[in-house]
C-alpha positions as CSV (number, residue, x, y, z in Angstrom):
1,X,0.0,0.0,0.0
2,X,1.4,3.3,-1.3
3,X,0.3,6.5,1.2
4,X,1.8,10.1,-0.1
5,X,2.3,13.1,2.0
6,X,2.7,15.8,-0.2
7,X,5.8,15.2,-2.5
8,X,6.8,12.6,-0.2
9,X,5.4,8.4,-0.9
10,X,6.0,5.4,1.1
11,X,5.0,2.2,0.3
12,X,3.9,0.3,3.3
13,X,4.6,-3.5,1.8
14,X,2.6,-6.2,3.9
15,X,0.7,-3.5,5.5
16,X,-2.6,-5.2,6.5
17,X,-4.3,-1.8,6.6
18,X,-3.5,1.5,5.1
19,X,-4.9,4.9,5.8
20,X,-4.4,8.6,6.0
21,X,-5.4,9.8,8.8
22,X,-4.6,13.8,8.6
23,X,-7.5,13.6,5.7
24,X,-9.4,17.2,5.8
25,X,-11.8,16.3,3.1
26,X,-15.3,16.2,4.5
27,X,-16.1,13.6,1.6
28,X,-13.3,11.1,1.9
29,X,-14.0,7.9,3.9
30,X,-11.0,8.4,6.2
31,X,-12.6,12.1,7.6
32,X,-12.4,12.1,11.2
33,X,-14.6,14.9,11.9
34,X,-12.5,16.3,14.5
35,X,-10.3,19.3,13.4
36,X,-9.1,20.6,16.7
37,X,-7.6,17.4,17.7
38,X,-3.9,17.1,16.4
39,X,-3.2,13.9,14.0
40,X,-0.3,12.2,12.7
41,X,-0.2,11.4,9.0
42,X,-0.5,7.8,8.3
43,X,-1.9,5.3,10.6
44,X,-0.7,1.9,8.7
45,X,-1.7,-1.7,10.6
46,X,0.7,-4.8,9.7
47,X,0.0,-8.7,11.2
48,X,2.1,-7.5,14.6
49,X,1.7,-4.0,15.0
50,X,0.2,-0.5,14.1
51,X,2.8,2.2,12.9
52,X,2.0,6.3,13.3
53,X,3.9,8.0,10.9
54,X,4.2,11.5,11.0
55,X,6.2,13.3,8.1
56,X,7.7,17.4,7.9
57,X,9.9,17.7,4.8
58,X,11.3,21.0,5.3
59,X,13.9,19.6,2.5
60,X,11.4,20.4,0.3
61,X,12.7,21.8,-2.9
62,X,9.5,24.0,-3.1
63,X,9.4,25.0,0.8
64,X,9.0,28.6,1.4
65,X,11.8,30.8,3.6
66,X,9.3,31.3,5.9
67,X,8.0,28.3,6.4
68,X,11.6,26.9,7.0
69,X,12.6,29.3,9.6
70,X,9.3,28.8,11.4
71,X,10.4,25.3,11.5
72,X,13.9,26.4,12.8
73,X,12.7,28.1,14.9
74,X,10.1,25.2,16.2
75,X,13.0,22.5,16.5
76,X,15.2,25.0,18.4
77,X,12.7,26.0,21.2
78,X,10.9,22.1,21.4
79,X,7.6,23.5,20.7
80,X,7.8,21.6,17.0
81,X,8.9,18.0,19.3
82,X,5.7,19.5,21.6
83,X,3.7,19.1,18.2
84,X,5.0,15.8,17.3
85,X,4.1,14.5,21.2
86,X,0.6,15.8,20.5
87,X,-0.3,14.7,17.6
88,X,0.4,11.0,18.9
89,X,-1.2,11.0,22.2
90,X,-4.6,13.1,20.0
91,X,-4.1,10.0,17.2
92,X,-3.9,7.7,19.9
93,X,-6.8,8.5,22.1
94,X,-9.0,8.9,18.8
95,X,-8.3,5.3,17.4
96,X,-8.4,3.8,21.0
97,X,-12.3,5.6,21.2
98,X,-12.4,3.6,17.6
99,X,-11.6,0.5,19.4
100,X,-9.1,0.0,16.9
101,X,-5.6,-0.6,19.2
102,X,-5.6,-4.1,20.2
103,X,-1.8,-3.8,18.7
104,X,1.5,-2.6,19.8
105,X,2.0,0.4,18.7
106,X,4.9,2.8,17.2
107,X,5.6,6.2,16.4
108,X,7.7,7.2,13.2
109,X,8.5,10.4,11.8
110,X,10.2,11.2,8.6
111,X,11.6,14.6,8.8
112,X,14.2,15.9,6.1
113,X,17.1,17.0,8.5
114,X,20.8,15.7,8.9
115,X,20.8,12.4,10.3
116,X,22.9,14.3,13.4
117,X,19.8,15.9,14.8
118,X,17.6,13.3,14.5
119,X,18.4,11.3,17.8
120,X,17.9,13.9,20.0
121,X,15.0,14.7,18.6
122,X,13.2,11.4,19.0
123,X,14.3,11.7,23.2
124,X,12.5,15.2,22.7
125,X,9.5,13.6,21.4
126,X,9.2,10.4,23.7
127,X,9.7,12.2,27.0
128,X,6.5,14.3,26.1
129,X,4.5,11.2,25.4
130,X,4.5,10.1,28.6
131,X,5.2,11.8,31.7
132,X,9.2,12.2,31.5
133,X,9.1,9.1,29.1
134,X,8.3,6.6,32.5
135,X,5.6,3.9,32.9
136,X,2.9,3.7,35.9
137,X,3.7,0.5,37.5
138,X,0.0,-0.2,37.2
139,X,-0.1,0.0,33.3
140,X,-0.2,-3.4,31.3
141,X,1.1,-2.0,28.3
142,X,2.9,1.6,27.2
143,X,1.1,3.4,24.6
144,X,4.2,3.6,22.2
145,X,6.3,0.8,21.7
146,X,9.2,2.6,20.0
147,X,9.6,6.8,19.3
148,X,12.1,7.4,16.4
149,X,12.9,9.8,14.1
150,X,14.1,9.5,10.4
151,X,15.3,11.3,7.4
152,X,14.7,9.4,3.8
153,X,18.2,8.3,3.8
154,X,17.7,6.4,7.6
155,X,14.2,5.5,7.1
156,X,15.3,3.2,4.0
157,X,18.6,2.1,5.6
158,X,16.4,1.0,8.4
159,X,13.3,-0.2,6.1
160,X,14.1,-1.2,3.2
161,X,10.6,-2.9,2.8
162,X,8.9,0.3,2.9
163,X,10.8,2.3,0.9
164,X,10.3,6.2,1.4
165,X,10.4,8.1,-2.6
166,X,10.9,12.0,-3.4
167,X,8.0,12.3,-6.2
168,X,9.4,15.1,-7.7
169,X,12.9,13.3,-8.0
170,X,11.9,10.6,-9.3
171,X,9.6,12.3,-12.1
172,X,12.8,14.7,-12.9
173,X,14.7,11.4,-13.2
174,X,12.0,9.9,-16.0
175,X,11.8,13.4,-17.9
């Protein structure tokens, strides 16, 4: 199953289930109805698991100077890691009042920086998942497996089964 994000596609190969879940179009199946709540991009369900991937490409070779030192900015001060931690936990809460998280599940972005920044970014984003990234000794399961951040190059080094494509490279490379 192939799910694109602007000029960004991923094809999500033994995915069981397949869906965007950002969709703003009132008439599309996947509408959630709820446009204050934040949402990551894809929900995708394999055998095993359930992935949440959220994608930023400020790589873009069309992004705006603007835009990119808004999102400078954002990375710098943690509010854009504060983003990424809220539109899991909003995901999450909405497909559990779906009834539809029997799985473990996982959060992955794809976000077009250096791979040096990513690391520290994904801490960023799991310590404001849960409270200081710690468990409740009560709990009988954490509501994210794994937190990680990727760029393209370290999201197909690390899955090369669903392999991440620049649309706009790859129809300059057929012209």
């Amino acid at each position: 199953m192939k799910l694109r994000e602007r000029d960004i596609e991923i094809e999500f190969t033994g995915a069981v289930d397949a869906l965007v879940f950002d969709q703003m179009k009132v008439d599309e199946p996947n509408y959630h109805g709820i446009g204050e709540m934040h949402r990551v991009d894809f929900v995708v369900e394999f055998d095993e698991a359930i992935i949440f991937v959220e994608i930023k490409d400020p790589s873009n070779p069309n992004a705006q100077a603007k835009g990119l030192k808004k999102f400078q900015k954002e990375l710098n001060d943690g509010t854009l890691s504060s983003t990424f931690a809220s539109k899991f936990i909003d995901s999450f809460f909405y497909r559990w009042a779906e009834d539809k998280l029997s799985k473990s599940v996982h959060y992955l972005s794809l976000v077009t920086l250096e791979s040096a920044l990513l690391p520290n970014f994904s801490d960023e984003i799991a310590k404001k998942i849960s409270p200081a990234g710690k468990n409740s000794s009560r709990w009988q399961r954490h509501p994210v497996e794994t937190c990680q951040v990727f760029n393209i190059e370290t999201w197909n080094e690390n899955f090369p089964k669903w392999p991440v494509s620049r649309l706009a490279l790859a129809a300059a490379k057929e012209a």
